[in-house]
C-alpha positions as CSV (number, residue, x, y, z in Angstrom):
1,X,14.4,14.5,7.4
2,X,15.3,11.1,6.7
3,X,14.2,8.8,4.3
4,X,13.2,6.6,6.7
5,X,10.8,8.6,8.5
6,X,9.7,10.4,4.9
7,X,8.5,6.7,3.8
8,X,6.8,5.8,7.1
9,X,5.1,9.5,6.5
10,X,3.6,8.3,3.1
11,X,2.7,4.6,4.0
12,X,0.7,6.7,7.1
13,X,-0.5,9.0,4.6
14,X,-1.8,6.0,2.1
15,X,-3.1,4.1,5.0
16,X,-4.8,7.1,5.9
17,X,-6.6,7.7,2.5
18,X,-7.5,3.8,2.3
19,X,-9.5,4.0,5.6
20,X,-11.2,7.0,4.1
21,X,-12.1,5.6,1.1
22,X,-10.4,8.5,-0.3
23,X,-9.3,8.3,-4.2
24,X,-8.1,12.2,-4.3
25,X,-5.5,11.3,-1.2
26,X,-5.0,8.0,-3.1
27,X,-3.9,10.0,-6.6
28,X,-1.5,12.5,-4.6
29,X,0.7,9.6,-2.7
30,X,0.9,7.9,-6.4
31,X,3.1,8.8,-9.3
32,X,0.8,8.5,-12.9
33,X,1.9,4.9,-13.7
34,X,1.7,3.5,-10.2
35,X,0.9,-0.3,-10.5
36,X,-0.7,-2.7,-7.5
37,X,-0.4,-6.3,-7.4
38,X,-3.1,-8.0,-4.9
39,X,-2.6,-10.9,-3.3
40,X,-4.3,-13.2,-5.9
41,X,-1.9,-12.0,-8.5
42,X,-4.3,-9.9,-10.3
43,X,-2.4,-5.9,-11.5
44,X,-4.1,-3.1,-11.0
45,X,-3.5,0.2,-12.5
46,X,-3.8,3.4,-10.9
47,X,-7.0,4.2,-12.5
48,X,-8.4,0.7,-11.4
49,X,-6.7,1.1,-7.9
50,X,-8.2,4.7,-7.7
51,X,-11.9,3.2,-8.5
52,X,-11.8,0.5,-6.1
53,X,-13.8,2.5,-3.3
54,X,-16.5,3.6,-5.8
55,X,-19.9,2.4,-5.0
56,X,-19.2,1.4,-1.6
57,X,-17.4,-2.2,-3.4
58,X,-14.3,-1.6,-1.4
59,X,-14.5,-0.7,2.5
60,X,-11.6,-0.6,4.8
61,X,-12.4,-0.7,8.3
62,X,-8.9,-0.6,9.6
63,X,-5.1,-0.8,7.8
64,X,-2.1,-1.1,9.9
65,X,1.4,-1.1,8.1
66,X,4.0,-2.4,10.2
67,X,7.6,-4.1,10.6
68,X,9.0,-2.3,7.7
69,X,12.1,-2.3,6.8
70,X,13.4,0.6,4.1
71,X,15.9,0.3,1.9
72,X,16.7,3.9,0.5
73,X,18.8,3.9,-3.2
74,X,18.8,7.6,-3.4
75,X,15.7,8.6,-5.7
76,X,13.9,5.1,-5.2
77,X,12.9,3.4,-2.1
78,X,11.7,-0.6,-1.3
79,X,10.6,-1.0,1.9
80,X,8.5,-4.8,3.0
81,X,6.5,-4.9,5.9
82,X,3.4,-6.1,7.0
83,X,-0.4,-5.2,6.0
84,X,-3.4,-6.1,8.3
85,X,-6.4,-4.8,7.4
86,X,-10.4,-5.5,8.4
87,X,-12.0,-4.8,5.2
88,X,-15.1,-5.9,2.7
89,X,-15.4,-6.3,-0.9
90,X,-19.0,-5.9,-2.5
91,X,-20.3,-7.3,1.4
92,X,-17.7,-10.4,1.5
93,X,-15.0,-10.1,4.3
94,X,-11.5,-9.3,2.7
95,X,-9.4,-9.9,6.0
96,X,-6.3,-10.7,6.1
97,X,-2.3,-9.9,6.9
98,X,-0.2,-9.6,3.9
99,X,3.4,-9.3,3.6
100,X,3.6,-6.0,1.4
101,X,6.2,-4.7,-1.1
102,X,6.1,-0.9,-1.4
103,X,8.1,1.0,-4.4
104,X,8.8,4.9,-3.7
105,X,10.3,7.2,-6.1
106,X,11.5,10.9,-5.4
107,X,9.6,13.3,-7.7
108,X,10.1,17.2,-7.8
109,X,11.6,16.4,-3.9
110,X,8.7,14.3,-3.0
111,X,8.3,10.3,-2.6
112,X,5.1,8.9,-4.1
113,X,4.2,4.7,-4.0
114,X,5.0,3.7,-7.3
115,X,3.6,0.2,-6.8
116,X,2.6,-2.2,-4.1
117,X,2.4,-5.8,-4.2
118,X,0.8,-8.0,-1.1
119,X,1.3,-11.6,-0.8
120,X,-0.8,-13.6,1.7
121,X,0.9,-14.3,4.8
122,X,-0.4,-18.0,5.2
123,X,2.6,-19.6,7.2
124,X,6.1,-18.1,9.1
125,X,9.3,-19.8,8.1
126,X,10.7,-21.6,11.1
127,X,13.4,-19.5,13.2
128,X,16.6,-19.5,12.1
């Protein structure tokens, strides 16, 4: 399998466990020291990015990951696409499309995110 088609597996597979709300499916696409960066600029670690659903404070109504582009460099991956999600934070509407940054590594012959960073998508450069 390619590792084109292995990334697009685990970005379905984290998209997947964000809908659900799902930290355990969370923890198993991640490696220990995964790291987040929102869109505000604030980190998260994985233990903070695991927590995030706890409570119902975080709910994700839809995720769609889309017009990636993967760059393989054997045991690490970069691939930047597109985020759009419906979600809520704590009842406030957290909509939004963000362009996203997702870092893969290859451990024991699997890739797990080792961080993702989102930046809001507030204007397109004009066509060049």
């Amino acid at each position: 399998m390619s590792t084109d088609t292995e990334i697009r597996e685990l970005a379905a597979r984290w998209a997947a466990a964000e809908i659900a709300g799902d930290s355990a499916a969370m923890a198993e696409v991640t490696v220990d020291d995964f790291t987040m960066v929102g869109p505000a600029g604030f980190v998260l670690t994985r233990e903070q990015w695991l927590h995030r659903y706890d409570g119902g404070r975080l709910v994700t109504h839809s995720l769609e990951w889309t017009d990636a582009q993967i760059r393989d460099y054997g045991d690490t991956a970069v691939s930047i696409g597109v985020h759009t999600q419906k979600a809520s934070h704590e009842g406030s509407p957290v909509d939004g499309s963000f362009r996203v940054t997702h870092i893969a590594v290859r451990r024991d012959g699997a890739w797990k995110l080792a961080g993702l960073q989102l930046s809001p998508m507030a204007w397109r450069p004009p066509a060049v």
